[in-house]
Residue, then its C-alpha position, 0 to 999 in steps of 0.5 A: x456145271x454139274x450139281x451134287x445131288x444134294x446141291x439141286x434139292x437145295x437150288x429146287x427148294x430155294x427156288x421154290x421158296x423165292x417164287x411161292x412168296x413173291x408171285x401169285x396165280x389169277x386166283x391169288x394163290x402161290x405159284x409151286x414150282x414143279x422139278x423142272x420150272x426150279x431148274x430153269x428159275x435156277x438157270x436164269x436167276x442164279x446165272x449157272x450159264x451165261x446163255x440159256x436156250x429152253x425147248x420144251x413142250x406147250x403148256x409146261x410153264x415156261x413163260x410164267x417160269x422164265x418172267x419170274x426169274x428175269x423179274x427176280x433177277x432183274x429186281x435184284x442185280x443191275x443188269x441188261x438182259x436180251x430176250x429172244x423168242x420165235x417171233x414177236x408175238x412169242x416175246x410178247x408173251x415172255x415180257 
């Protein structure tokens, strides 16, 4: 699936918006969503593919991006949902 240009500054904003007013860091303030944690917000909240896969480096907030869209998606739709990870101790992280 390929976005419009315009069509990705409206994912990323929505996203932005759904995740600043709906989750909070440890000290109580909004989360902000960089580029790249709207676009996998967007993948698995809007469902753009029916499987994601996510590589990326450490400490770029995949875990905390991943929960908030499975809990926004799953809060929403009723659905069942498989999350796979390296080794427990990873899923662990992400659930």
């Amino acid at each position: 699936m390929t976005l419009s240009q315009k069509q990705l500054v409206r994912y990323r904003a929505d996203a932005r918006e759904i995740v600043r007013t709906m989750y909070k860091d440890e000290a109580g303030k909004p989360f902000i969503l960089t580029d790249g944690q709207c676009d996998i917000f967007n993948l698995i909240f809007k469902k753009l593919t029916p499987r994601v896969h996510i590589e990326s480096f450490t400490r770029y907030g995949k875990s905390e991006t991943v929960a908030m869209a499975l809990l926004t998606r799953i809060c929403s739709l009723p659905e069942k949902w498989c999350v796979a990870a390296g080794n427990e101790e990873q899923a662990r992280i992400i659930m």
